[in-house]
C-alpha positions in Angstrom: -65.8 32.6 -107.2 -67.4 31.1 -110.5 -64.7 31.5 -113.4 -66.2 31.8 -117.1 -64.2 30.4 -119.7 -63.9 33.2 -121.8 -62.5 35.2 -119.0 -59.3 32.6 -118.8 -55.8 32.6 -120.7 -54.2 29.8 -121.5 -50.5 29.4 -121.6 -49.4 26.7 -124.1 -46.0 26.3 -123.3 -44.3 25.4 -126.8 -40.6 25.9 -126.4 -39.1 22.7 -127.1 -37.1 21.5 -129.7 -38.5 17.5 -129.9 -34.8 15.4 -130.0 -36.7 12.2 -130.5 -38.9 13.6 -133.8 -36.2 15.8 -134.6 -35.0 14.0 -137.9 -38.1 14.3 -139.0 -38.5 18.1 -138.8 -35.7 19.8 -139.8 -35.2 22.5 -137.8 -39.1 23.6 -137.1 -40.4 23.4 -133.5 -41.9 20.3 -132.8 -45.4 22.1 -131.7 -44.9 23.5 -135.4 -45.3 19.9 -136.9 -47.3 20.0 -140.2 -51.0 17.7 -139.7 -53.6 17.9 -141.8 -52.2 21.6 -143.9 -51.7 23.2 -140.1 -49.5 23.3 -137.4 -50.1 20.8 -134.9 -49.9 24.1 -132.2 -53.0 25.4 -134.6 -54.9 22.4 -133.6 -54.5 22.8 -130.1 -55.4 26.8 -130.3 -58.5 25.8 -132.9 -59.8 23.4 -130.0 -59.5 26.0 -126.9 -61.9 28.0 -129.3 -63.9 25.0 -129.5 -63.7 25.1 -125.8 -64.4 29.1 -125.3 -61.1 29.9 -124.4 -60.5 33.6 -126.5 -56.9 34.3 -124.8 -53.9 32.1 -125.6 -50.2 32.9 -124.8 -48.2 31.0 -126.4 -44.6 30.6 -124.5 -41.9 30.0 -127.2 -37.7 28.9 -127.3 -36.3 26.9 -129.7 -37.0 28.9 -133.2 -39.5 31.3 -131.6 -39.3 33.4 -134.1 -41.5 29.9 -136.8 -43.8 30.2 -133.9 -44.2 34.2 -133.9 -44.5 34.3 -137.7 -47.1 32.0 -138.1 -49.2 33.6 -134.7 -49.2 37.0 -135.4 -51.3 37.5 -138.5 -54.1 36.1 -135.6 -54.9 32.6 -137.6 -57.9 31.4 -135.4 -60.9 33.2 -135.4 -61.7 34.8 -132.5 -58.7 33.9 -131.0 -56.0 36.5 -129.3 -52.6 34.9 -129.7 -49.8 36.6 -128.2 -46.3 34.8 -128.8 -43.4 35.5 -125.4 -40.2 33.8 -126.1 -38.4 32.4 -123.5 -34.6 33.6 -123.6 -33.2 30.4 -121.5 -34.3 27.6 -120.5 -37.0 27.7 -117.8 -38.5 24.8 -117.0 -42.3 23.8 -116.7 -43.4 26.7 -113.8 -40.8 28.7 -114.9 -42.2 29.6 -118.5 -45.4 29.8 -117.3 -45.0 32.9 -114.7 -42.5 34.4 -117.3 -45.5 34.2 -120.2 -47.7 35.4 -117.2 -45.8 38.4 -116.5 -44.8 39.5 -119.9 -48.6 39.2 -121.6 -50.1 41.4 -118.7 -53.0 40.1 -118.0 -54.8 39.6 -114.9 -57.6 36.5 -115.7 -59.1 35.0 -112.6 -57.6 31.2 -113.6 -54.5 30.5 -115.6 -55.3 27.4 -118.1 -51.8 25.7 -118.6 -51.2 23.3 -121.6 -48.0 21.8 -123.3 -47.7 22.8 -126.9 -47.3 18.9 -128.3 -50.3 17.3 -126.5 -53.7 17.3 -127.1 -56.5 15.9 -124.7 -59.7 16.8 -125.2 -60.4 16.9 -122.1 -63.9 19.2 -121.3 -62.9 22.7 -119.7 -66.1 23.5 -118.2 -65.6 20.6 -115.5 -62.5 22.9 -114.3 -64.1 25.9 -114.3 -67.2 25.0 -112.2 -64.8 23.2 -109.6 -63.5 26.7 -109.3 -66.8 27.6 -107.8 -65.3 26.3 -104.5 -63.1 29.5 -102.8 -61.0 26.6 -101.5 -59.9 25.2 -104.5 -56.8 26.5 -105.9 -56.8 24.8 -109.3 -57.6 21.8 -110.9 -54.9 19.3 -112.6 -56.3 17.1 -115.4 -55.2 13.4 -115.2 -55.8 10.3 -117.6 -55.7 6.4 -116.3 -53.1 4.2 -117.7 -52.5 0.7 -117.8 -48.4 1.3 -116.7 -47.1 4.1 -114.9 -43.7 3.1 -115.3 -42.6 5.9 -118.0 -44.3 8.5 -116.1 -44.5 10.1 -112.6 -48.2 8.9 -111.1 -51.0 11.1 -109.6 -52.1 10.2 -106.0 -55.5 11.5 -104.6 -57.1 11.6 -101.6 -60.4 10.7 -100.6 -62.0 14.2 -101.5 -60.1 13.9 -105.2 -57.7 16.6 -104.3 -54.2 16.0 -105.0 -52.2 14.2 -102.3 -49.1 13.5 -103.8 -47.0 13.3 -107.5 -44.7 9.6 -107.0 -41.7 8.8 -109.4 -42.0 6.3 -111.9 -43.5 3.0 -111.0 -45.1 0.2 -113.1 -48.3 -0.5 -112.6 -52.2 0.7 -113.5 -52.6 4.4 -111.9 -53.2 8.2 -113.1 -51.3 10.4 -115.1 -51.2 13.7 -115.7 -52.6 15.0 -118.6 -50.5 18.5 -118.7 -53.4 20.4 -118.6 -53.9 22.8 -115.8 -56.8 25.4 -114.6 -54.6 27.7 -111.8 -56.4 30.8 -110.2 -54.2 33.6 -110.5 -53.6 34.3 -107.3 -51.6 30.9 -107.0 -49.7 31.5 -110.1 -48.4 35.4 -109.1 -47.2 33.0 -106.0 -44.7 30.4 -108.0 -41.5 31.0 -106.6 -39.4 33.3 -109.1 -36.7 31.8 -109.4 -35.6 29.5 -112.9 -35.5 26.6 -113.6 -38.7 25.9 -111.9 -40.6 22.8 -112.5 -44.3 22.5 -111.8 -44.3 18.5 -111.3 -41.1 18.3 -109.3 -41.3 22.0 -107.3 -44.4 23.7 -107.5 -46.7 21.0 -107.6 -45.3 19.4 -104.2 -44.9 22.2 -102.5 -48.3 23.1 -102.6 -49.5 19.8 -101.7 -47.0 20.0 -98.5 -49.0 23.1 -97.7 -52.1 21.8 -98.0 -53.3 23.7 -100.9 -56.3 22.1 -102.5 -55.8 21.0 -106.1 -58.2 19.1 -107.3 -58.1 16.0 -109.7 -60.4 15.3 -112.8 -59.8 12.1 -114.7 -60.4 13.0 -118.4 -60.6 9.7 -120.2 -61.2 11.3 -123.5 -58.7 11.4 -126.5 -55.0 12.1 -126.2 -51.9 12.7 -128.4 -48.3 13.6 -127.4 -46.2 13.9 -130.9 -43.1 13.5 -128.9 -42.3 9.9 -130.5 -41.7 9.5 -134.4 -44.8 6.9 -133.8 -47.4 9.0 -131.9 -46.1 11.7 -134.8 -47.1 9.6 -138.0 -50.7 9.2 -135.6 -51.7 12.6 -135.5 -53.0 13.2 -139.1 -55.8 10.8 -138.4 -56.2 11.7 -135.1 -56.9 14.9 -136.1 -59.1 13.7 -138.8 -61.1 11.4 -136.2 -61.8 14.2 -133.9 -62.6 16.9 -136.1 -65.6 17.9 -134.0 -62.9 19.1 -131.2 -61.9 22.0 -133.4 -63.6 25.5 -134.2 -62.9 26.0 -137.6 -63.1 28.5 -140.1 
């Protein structure tokens, strides 16, 4: 089944507090962090526009109510935002069916994103590899010079997903957080909290022989989760300003 992108919600799971960049915010969200006169999160929504994605939930915790007040007046052209705050802590998978249920909506393909990276990473790829029946989703991943601080990608010779493995040094892929999920696999994530889709979901579906595919986006890519990668994002942003729809 071909899946437009217009037709697709993203869930940009934003719920985290940031310990590490903490001192630097106060108490705002770190996916609230101010670059360039916006909220970082802004950015992120501005480029899904960019992308043709109309439909964002945004899946909020710690200080939901920043996130809600600055989401609700609509900010991005042509953009729906709807803000669904999480009221414990639910883990990757876990936020994402409780966003899913609460907004709805029945898309064909859930687009899942984490609200303090941004990899501009080019949708459309995902969507056409949804022209395959088989093909459950597709999981964006990046090449790195050292796994060691993450968990590593392992495909198999179609370029499906064959396994996530721990932390190991090393060249090898990475996932990007950015995830195109038909619904019908989402509606199955087990409900139960907290529910992780790198550690839980994410296996279990490989176990079962579920076809996820893997696209290696080598474009740009910013997590603020470090005071260094933070201080980087106003020229990032700058850099790629072509990535964003603007007003």
């Amino acid at each position: 089944m071909s899946v437009n992108l217009s037709e697709v919600v993203a869930v940009v799971l934003a719920g985290g507090a940031g310990t590490r960049v903490q001192h630097l915010l106060g108490d705002l969200p770190k996916p609230m962090a101010p670059v360039e006169g916006r909220p970082f999160l802004e950015w992120l929504v501005r480029y899904l526009a960019r992308q043709g994605v109309t439909r964002v939930v945004i899946s909020t915790g710690y200080r939901a109510e920043v996130v809600a007040a600055h989401f609700n007046p609509q900010p991005v052209p042509g953009v729906e935002t709807l803000c669904v705050a999480e009221t414990a802590p639910l883990g990757t998978a876990g936020g994402v069916l409780h966003a899913v249920h609460q907004s709805n909506l029945k898309p064909p393909a859930w687009l899942v994103l984490n609200g303090d990276t941004l990899c501009f990473a080019n949708l459309k790829i995902a969507a056409m590899e949804l022209d395959d029946p088989e093909v459950a989703g597709v999981i964006y991943a990046r090449e790195v010079p050292d796994t060691s601080r993450y968990g590593s990608l392992v495909m198999d010779p179609s370029g499906c997903l064959a396994e996530f493995v721990e932390k190991r040094p090393g060249k090898g892929l990475i996932s990007t957080g950015v995830y195109l999920l038909r619904n019908a696999l989402v509606q199955a994530f087990p409900d139960r909290a907290p529910l992780s889709l790198e550690r839980d979901v994410f296996p279990a579906l490989t176990a079962s022989h579920t076809l996820l595919k893997v696209e290696i986006a080598n474009a740009p890519f910013l997590d603020i989760g470090t005071p260094e990668t933070l201080a980087a994002a106003e020229t990032f942003v700058r850099q790629n300003r072509s990535q964003f729809m603007m007003d």
